[in-house]
C-alpha positions as CSV (number, residue, x, y, z in Angstrom):
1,X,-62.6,39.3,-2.9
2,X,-63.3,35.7,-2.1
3,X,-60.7,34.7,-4.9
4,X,-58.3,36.8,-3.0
5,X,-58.9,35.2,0.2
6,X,-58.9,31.5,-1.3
7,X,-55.4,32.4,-2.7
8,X,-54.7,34.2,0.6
9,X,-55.8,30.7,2.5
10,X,-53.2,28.7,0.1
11,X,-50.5,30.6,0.9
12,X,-50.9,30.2,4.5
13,X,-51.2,26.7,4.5
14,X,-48.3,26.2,2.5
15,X,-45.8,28.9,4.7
16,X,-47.6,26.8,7.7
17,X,-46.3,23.3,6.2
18,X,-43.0,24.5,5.2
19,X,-42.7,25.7,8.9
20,X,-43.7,22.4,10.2
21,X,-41.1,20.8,8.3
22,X,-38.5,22.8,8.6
23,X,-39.2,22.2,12.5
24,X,-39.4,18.6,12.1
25,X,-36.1,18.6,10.6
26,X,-34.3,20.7,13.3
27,X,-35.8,18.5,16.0
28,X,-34.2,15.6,14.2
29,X,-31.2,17.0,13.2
30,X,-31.1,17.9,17.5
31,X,-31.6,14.4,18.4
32,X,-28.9,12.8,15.8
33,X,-26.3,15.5,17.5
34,X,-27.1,14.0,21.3
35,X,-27.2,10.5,19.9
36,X,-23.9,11.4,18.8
37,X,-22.5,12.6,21.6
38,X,-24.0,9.7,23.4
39,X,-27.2,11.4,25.3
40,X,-29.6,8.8,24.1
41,X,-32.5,9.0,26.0
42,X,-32.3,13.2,25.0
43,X,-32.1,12.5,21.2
44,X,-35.0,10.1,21.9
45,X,-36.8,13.0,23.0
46,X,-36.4,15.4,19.9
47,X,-37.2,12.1,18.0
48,X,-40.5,11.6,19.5
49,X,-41.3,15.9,19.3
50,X,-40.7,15.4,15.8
51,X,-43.1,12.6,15.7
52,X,-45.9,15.0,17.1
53,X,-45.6,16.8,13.9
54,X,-45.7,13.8,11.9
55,X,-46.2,10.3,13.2
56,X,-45.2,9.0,9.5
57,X,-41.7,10.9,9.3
58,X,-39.6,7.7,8.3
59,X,-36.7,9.6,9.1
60,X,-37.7,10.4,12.6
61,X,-39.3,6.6,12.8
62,X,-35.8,5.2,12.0
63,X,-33.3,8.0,14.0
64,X,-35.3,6.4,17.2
65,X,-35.2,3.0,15.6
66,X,-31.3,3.2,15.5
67,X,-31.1,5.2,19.4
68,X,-32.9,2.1,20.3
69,X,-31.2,-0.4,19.0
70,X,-27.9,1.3,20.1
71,X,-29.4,1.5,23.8
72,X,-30.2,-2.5,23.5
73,X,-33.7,-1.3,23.9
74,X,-34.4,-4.3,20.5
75,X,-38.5,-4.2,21.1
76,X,-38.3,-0.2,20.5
77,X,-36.3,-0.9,17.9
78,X,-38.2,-2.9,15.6
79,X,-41.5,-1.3,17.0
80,X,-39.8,2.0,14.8
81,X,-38.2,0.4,12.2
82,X,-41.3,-1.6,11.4
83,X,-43.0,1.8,10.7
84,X,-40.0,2.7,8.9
85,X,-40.2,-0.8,6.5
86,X,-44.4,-0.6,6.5
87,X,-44.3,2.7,4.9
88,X,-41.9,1.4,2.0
89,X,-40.5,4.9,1.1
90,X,-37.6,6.1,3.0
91,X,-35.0,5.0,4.6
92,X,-36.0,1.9,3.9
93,X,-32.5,0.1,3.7
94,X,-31.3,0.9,6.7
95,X,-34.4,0.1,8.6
96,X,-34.2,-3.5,7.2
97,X,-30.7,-3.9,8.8
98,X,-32.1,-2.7,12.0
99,X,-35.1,-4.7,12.3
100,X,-33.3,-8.1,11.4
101,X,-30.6,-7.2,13.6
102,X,-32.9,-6.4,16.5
103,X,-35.0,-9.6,15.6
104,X,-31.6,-11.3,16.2
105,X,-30.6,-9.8,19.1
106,X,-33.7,-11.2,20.8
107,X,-33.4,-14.8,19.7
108,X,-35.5,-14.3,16.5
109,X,-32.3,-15.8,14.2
110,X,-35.3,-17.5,11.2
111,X,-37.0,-13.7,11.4
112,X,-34.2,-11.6,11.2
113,X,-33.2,-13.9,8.0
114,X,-36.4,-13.3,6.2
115,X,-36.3,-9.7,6.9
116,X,-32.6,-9.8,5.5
117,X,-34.2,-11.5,2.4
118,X,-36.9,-9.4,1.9
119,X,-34.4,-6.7,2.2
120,X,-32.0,-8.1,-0.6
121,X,-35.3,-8.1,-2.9
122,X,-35.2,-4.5,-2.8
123,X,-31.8,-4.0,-2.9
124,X,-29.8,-6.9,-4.4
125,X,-26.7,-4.9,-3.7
126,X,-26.6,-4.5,-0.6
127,X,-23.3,-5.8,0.9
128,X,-24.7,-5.4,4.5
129,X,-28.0,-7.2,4.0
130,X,-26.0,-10.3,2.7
131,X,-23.6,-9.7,5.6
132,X,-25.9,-9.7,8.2
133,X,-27.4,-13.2,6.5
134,X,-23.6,-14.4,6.7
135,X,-23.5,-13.8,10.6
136,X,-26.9,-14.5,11.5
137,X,-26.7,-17.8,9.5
138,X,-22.7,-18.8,10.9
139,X,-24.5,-18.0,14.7
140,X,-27.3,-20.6,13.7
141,X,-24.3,-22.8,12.3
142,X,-25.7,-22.8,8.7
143,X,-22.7,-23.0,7.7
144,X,-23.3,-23.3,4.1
145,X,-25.8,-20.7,3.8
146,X,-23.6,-18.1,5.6
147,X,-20.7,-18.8,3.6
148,X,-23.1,-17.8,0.4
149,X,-24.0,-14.9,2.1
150,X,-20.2,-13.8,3.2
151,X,-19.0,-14.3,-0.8
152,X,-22.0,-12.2,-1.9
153,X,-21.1,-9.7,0.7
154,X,-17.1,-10.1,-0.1
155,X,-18.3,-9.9,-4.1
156,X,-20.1,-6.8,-4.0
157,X,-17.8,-4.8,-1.2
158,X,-14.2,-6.3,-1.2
159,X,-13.2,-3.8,1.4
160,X,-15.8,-4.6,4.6
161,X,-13.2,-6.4,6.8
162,X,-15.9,-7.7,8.7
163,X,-17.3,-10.0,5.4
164,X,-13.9,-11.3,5.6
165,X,-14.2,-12.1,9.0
166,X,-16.9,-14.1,9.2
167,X,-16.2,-16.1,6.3
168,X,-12.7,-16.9,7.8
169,X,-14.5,-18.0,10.8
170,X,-17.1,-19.7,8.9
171,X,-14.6,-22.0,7.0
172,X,-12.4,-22.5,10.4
173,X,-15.9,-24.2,11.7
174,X,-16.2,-25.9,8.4
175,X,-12.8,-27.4,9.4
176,X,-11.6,-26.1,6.3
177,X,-7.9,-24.3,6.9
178,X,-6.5,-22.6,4.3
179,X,-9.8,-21.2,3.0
180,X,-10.4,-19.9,6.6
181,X,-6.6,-18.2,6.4
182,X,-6.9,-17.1,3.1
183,X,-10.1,-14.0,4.3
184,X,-8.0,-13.4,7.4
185,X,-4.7,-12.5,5.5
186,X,-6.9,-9.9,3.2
187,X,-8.7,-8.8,6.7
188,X,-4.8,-7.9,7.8
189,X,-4.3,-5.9,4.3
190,X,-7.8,-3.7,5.2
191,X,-6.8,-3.4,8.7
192,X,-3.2,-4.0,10.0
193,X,-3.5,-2.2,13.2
194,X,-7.0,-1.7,14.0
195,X,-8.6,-2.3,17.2
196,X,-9.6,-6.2,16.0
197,X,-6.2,-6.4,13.8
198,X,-4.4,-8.5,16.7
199,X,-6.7,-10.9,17.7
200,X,-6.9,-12.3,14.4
201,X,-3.4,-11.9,13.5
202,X,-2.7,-14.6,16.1
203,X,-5.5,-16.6,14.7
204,X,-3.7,-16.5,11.1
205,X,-0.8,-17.5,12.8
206,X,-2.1,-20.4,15.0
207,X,-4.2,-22.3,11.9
208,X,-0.5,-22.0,10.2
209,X,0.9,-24.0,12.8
210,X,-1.6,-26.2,13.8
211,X,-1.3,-29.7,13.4
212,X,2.4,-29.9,14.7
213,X,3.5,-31.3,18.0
214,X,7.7,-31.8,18.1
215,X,7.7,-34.6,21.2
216,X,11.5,-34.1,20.8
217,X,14.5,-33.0,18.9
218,X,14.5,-35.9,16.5
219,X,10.6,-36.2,16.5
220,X,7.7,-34.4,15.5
221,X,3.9,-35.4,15.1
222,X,2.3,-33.9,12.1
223,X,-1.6,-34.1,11.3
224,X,-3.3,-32.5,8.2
225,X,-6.7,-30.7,8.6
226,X,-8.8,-32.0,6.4
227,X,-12.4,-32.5,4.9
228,X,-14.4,-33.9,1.9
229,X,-15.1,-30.5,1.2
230,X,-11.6,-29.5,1.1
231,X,-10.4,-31.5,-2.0
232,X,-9.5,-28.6,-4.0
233,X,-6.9,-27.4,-1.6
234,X,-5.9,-30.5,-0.1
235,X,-2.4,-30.2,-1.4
236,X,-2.2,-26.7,0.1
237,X,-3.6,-27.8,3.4
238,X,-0.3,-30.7,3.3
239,X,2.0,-27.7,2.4
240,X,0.9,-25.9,5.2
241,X,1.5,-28.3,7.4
242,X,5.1,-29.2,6.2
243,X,5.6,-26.0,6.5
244,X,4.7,-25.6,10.1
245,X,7.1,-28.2,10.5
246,X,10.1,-27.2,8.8
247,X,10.4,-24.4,12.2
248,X,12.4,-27.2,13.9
249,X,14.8,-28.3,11.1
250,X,18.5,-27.4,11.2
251,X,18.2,-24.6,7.9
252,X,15.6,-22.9,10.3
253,X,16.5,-23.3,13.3
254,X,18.8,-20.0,12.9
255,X,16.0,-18.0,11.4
256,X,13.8,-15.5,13.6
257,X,10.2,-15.7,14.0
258,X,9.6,-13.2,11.3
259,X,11.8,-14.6,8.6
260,X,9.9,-17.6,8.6
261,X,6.4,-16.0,8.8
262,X,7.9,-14.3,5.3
263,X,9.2,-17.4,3.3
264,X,6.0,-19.6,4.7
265,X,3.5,-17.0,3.0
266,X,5.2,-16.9,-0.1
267,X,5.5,-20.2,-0.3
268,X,1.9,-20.2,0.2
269,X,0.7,-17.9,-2.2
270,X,3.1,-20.1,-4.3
271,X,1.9,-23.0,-4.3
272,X,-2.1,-21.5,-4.3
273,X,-0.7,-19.9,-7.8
274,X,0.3,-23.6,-9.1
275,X,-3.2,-25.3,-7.9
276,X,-5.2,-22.6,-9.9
277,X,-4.2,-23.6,-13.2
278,X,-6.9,-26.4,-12.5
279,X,-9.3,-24.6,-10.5
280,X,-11.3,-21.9,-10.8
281,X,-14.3,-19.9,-8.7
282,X,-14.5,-17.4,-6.2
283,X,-11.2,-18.3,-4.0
284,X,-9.2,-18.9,-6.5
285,X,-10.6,-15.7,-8.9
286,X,-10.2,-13.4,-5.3
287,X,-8.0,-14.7,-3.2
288,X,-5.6,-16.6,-4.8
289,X,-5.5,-14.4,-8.2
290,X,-4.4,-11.4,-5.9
291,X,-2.3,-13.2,-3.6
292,X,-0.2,-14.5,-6.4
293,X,0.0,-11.3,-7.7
294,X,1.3,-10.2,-4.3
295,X,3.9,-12.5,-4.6
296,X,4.7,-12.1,-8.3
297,X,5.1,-8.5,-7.9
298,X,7.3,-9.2,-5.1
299,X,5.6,-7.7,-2.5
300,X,5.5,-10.8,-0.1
301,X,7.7,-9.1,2.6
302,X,6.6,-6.5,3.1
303,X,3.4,-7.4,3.1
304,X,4.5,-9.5,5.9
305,X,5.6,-6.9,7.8
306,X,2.9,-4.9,7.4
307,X,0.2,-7.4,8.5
308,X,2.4,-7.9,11.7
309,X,2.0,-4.2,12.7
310,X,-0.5,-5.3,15.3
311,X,1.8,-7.6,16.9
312,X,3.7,-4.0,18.3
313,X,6.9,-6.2,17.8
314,X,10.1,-3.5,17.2
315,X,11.5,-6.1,14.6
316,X,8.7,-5.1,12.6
317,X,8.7,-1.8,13.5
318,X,12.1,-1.2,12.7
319,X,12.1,-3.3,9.4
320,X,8.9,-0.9,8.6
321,X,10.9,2.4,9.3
322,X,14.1,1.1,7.2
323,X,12.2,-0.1,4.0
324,X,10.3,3.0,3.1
325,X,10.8,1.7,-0.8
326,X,9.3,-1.9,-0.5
327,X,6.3,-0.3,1.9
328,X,6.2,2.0,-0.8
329,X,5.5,-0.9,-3.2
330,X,3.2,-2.1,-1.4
331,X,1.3,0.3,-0.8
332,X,1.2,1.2,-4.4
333,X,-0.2,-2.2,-5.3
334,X,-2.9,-2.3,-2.5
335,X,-4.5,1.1,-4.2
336,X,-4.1,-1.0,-7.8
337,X,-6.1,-3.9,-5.4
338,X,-8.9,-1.2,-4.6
339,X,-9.6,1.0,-7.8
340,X,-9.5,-2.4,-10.0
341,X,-12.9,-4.2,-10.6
């Protein structure tokens, strides 16, 4: 009899546990619905019912964590995501991105870094976590810590647009041109037409003509960017410029805004192509390597075109809609781009 009602005890507690979680999970799966339909403060609620069954639930911890920080609520943020990281179980990666983000929201730039970094000792591979350095690093203008921290990122997840991003704005701080370009023409490929595609197709476009001023018809004013730094593509950053500057000369002059923007990037990837026979690292190994490619497999144009797309301009609309063969092409060779290592 009292074996009976020992075994009868068990069983009870364990039918009452697998109750309790099968509530907690419901009450969270409640709250990440209204956080997705934006009804924050609701989802917080579920979050914090589901607490009451267990205060150590790292994924209730981080579900509010993540409301929070979405809310700009940062101090509830890394209150929760704290738990989440103390616990070191998980749900622990995405905590870390929280809680450094939230430490940098609120002006803690040197402790959102270290948490990034204690982050990136659990998970070395973590595209994000090196991303997140990158920003947090280009905001403190470390400029040569974030740009470590955008190739990492770039290295281990080729398709974030946003690594690209910031290490093209990195490198445009740096004063450094063509490597600033060079992220911002593969940020185009990811995303032609996007909601961000536009602003920094103009940038691409303005750091390809900068350094030209024409004063008149017979004269123009032509500066090279350049720094210390930029040795290695000095020769590409005097390309550039010349041909900025070739716009205003008579075999041009005929030409339409688009037909130049073609023959200037393949004379670009060009001459990038000729300057890596003596070079070697991670721009000329990424960039350069596939941009050549690009232009070897001749896939310049439409490449063009379809990194104007933003730009809602119905030249390029209608040259997209009358070369379905070379878009085609294209599009072939970006999925090579993707699936090769």
């Amino acid at each position: 009899m009292k074996r009976l009602f020992v075994l009868t005890f068990i069983a009870f507690l364990v039918s009452n546990i697998f109750a309790q979680q099968e509530e907690l999970n419901a009450l969270i799966a409640q709250g990440v619905a209204l956080h997705d339909e934006g009804k924050y403060e609701d989802a917080i609620s579920k979050y914090k019912e589901a607490l009451g069954i267990d205060k150590k639930s790292t994924l209730a911890n981080y579900e509010l964590s993540y409301t929070y920080f979405s809310m700009g609520q940062y101090e509830e943020a890394i209150k929760y995501s704290t738990n989440v990281v103390k616990q070191n179980a998980d749900h622990l990666h995405p905590a870390y991105i929280i809680l450094g983000s939230s430490l940098d929201m609120i002006g803690k730039a040197n402790e959102a870094i270290k948490v990034y970094e204690k982050g990136i000792e659990k998970f070395p591979d973590s595209y994000l976590l090196h991303y997140n350095i990158a920003l947090t690093s280009y905001n403190q203008k470390e400029y040569e810590k974030a740009e470590k921290a955008a190739i990492n990122a770039i290295s281990l997840k080729p398709t974030h647009g946003s690594s690209h991003l910031v290490l093209s704005a990195i490198m445009e701080a740096k004063g450094q041109r063509v490597k600033s370009i060079l992220p911002l023409y593969y940020f185009l490929l990811l995303e032609p037409a996007s909601n961000r595609s536009l602003a920094n197709y103009n940038n691409l476009k303005k750091q390809l003509g900068q350094g030209v001023e024409r004063k008149d018809a017979k004269n123009i004013n032509l500066t090279v960017p350049f720094t210390s730094s930029s040795e290695d593509f000095g020769a590409a950053e005097m390309m550039i410029s010349l041909l900025a500057a070739s716009q205003y000369t008579d075999e041009n002059k005929d030409k339409t805004e688009m037909e130049r923007f073609v023959e200037n990037n393949k004379s670009v990837f060009g001459i990038l192509a000729e300057l890596k026979k003596e070079n070697k690292g991670f721009w000329w190994d990424f960039y350069v390597t596939k941009f050549h490619d690009l232009k070897e497999s001749d896939n310049y144009e439409a490449f063009s075109y379809y990194i104007s797309q933003s730009a809602n301009d119905d030249i390029v609309k209608n040259w997209i809609a009358d070369n379905t063969k070379k878009m085609s092409s294209l599009k072939d060779w970006i999925t090579k781009q993707r699936t090769m290592p």
